[in-house]
C-alpha positions in Angstrom: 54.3 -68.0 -40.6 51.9 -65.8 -39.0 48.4 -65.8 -39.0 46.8 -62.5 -39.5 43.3 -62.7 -38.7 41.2 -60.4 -40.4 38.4 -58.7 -38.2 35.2 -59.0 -39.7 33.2 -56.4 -41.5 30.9 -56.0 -38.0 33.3 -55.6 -35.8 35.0 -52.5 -37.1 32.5 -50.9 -37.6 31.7 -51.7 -34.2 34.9 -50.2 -33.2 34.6 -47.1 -35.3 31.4 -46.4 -33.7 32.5 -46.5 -29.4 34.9 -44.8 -31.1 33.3 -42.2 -32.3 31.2 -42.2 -29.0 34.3 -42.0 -27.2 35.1 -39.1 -28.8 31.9 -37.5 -28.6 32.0 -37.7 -24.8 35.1 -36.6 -24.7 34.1 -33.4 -26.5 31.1 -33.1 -24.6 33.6 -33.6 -20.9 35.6 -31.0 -22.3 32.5 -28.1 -23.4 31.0 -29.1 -19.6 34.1 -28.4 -18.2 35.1 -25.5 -20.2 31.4 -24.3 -19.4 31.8 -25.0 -15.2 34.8 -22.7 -15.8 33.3 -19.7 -17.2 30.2 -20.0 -14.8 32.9 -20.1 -11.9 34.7 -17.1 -13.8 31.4 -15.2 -13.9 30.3 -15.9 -10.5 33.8 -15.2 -9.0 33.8 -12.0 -10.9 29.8 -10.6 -9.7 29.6 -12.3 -6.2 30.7 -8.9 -4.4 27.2 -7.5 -6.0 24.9 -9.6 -4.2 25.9 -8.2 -0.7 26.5 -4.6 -2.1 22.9 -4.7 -3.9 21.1 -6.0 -0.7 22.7 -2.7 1.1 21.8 -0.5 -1.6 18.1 -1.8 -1.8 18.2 -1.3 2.2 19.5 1.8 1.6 17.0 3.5 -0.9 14.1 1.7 1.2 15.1 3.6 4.2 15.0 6.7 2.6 11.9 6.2 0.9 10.5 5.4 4.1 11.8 8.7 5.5 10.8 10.9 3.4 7.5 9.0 3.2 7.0 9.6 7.0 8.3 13.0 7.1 5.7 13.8 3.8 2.7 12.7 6.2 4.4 14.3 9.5 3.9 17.4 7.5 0.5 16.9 6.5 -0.5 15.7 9.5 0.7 18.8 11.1 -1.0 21.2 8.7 -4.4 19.6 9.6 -4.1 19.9 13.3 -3.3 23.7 12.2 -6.2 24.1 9.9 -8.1 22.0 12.7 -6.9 24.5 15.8 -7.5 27.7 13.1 -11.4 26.5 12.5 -12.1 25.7 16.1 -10.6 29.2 17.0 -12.9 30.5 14.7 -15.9 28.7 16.3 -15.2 29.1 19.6 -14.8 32.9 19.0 -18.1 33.6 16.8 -20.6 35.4 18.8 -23.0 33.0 16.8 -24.6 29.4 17.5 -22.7 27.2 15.1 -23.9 23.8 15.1 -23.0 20.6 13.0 -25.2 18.1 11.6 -25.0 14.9 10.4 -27.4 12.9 8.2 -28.4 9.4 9.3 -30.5 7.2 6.7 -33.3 4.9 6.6 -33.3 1.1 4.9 -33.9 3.1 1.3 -31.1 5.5 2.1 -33.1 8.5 2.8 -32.2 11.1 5.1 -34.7 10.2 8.2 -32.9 12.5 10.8 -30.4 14.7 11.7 -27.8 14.4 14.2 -26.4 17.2 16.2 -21.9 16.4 15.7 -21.0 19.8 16.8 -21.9 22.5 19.3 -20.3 25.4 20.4 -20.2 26.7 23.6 -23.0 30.0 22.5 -26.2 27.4 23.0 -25.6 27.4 26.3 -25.2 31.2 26.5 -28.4 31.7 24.2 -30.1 28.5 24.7 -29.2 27.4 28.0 -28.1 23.9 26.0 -24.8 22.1 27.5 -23.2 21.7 24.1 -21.6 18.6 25.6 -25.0 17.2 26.4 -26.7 17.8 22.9 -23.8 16.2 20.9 -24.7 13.1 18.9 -28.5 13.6 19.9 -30.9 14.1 17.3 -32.0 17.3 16.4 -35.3 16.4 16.6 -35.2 16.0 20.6 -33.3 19.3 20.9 -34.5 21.5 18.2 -38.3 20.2 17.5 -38.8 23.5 16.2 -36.5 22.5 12.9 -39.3 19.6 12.1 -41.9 21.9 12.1 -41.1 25.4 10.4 -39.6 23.5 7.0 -36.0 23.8 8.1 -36.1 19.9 8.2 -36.6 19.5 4.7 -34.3 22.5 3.5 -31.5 20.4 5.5 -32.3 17.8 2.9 -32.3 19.7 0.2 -28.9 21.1 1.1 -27.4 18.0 0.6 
């Protein structure tokens, strides 16, 4: 005669549960795995584009930076055209041209004016070196303009 001993109450449920857990786990294995294998899949399948990408971006930077530089090559050239046309123009007057600048005071006021260009006709009419009266104040060189109102139309030009 055998003896069949019944497992308590407890104890299969117990056993129902870690199973259940087992299971679980074993469901949870399997979606991780089945997961690793469609990342692998998807990375396996787009890992060419990285590389590929990278040149393109290179690529299109390059060009940008081309026509970028060949945009201000341009312009730059056009000034020093417009630059060589205006100083023809000045050097060929038959005039005194002369360029002023403003300097200002502490309250920003105009308190002088100072000589930025001077073609080569004050020397002809003036006996002035234009070389030697660039950047001076117009005061020291034309003390005549403080005098006679000129001065003050200056300011009012601006």
């Amino acid at each position: 005669a055998k003896i069949i001993k019944e497992t308590s109450f407890p104890t299969r449920k117990i056993s129902s549960i870690l199973f259940q857990i087992r299971n679980i786990n074993d469901l949870m294995r399997a979606e991780e795995r089945r997961l690793m294998q469609a990342r692998k899949n998807d990375y396996s399948s787009t890992k060419f584009l990285a590389p590929l990408t990278t040149l393109l971006l290179g690529f299109f930077a390059l060009f940008v930076f081309l026509v970028s530089f060949l945009l201000i090559y341009r312009n730059k050239l056009r000034v020093r055209e417009s630059q060589a046309f205006l100083q023809n123009v000045l050097d060929t007057t038959d005039n005194i041209v002369n360029y002023y600048e403003p300097l200002f005071d502490s309250q920003k006021n105009i308190s002088v004016f100072k000589i930025e260009y001077a073609n080569e006709f004050n020397a002809l009419y003036m006996g002035l070196d234009p070389k030697k009266i660039i950047g001076k104040p117009i005061y020291r060189i034309f003390p005549h303009l403080m005098l006679n109102g000129v001065f003050e139309q200056l300011i009012q030009c601006l």
